[in-house]
N, C-alpha and C positions, 0 to 999 in steps of 0.2 A: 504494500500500500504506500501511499505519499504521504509526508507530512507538510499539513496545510505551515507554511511560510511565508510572511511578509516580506521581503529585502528591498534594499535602498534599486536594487537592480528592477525590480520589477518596477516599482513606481517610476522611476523615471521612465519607464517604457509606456506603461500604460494610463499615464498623468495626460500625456499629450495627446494620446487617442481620444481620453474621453473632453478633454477641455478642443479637441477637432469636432468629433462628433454633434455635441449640445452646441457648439456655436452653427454648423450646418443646421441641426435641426430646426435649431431658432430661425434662422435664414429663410430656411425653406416654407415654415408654417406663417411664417408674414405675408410670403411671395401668394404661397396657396389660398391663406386667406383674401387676399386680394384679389386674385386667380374668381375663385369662386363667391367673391363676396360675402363672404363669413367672416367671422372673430374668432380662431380656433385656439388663440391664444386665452381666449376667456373660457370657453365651450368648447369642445370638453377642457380645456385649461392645458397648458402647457405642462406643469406637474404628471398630469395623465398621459400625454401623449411621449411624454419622455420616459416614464416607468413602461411605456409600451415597448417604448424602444430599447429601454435597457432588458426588458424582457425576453423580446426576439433574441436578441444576441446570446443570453444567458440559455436559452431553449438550444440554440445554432450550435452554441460552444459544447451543449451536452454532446450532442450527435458528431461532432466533428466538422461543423461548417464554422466559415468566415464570422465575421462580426457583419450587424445589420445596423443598415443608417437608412435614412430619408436619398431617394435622387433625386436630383434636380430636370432629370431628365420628362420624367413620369410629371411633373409639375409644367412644363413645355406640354405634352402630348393633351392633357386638359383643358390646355389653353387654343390650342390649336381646333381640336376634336369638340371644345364645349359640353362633353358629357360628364357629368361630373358623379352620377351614379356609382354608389361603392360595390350593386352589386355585380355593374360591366368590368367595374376594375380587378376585383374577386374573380369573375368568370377569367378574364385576360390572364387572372394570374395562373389559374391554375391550368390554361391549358399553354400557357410557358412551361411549365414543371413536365404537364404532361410528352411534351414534345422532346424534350431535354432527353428523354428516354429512346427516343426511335433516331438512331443515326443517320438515314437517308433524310427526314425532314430536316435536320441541321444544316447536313449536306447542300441541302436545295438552297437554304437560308444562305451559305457561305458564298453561293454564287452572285449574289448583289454584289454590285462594281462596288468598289469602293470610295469611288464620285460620290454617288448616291447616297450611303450613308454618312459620308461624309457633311453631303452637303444638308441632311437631315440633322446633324449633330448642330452644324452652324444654325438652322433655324431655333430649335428647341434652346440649346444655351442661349442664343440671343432673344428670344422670349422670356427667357428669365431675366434677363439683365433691363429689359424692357420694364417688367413688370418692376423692377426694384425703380428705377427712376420715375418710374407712373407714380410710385410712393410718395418718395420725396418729392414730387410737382404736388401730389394734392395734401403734404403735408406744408404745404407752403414757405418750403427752406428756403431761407436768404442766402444765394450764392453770390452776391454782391458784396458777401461778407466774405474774404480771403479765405478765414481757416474753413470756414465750409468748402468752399473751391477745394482748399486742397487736399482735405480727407475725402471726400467725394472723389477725387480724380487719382490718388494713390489706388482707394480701394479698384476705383473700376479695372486700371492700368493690370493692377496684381492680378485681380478675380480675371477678365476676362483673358490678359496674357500669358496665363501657361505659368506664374512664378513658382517656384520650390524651394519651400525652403527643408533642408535635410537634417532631420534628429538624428538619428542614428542609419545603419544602414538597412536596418530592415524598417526604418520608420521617417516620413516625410510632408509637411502637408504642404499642401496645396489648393488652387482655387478660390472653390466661397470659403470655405473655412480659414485657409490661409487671410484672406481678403478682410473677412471681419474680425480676425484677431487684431491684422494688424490696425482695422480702423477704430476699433475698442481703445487699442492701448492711444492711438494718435489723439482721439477725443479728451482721453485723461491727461498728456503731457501737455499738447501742444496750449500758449497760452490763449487768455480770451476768453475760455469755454463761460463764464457767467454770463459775459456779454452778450454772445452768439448766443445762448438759450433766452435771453430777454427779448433780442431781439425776432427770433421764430416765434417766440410765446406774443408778440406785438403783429408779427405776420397773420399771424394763425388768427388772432380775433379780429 
């Protein structure tokens, strides 16, 4: 048997995974809720939908899968599609799994040019990135205001550019997640920040 142990080795490996993951999550449930015009952050409550997520994973890890997070992909296909029915998403999901099984239907799948999906990739991330700015337009942020400009335009640079940053070698993030790390910590150092929320909170009424 094993003996359950804590080490300094393990947390730093899996500190950065889960401060990756809940900042994607968060990401993603703003985008979605806006997506579908809901508050998902309120209903079911973020609390909820994160003990969902740490759920799946701990369910995954028993069996021998990956860790599970939120895509941002599935959040484009929504937006696109306009169906927002959980229980079209459910049926989608499971005849993915189902298919997963039968190696000619893969096969079939593998032959899409790689134009194609490619160029499917660009729409769906750029639908997200859409919806995050649809945000900030109708949160009425003052980019007149410099430090706004320039957390605004790190993050986007980072998130949509491909940036990486490397923990270790089995561990890396990147993306949204990378994106709103780094725009979290920007919002705390950089100075102003009273200012600039006086000034949104003056926009905004």
């Amino acid at each position: 048997h094993y003996n359950f142990v804590i080490t300094t080795n393990i947390l730093l490996v899996m500190v950065p995974i889960v401060i990756v993951t809940i900042s994607e999550h968060i990401g993603h449930q703003l985008v979605l809720g806006k997506v579908v015009e809901r508050d998902y952050i309120k209903e079911p409550g973020l609390h909820r939908s994160l003990l969902g997520d740490g759920l799946g994973t701990l369910v995954s890890a028993l069996i021998g899968g990956p860790p599970k997070t939120t895509y941002g992909e599935n959040i484009g296909v929504l937006a696109i599609t306009r169906i927002y029915s959980v229980y079209v998403i459910l049926g989608a999901a499971v005849v993915a799994i189902l298919l997963s099984f039968f190696g000619k239907a893969m096969a079939v799948i593998s032959t899409i040019p790689t134009a194609v999906l490619g160029g499917v990739s660009i729409l769906l991330f750029g639908i997200i990135a859409a919806s995050g700015l649809r945000m900030l337009v109708d949160a009425k942020v003052d980019f007149g205001n410099s430090r706004n400009l320039v957390i605004a335009s790190v993050i986007l640079v980072i998130g949509i550019g491909g940036a990486k940053f490397i923990v270790t070698e089995a561990l890396s993030i990147e993306g949204m997640a990378l994106a709103a790390i780094i725009g979290v910590i920007l919002n705390l150092i950089l100075p102003g920040r009273k200012q600039a929320e006086s000034t949104d909170l003056y926009q905004t009424k």
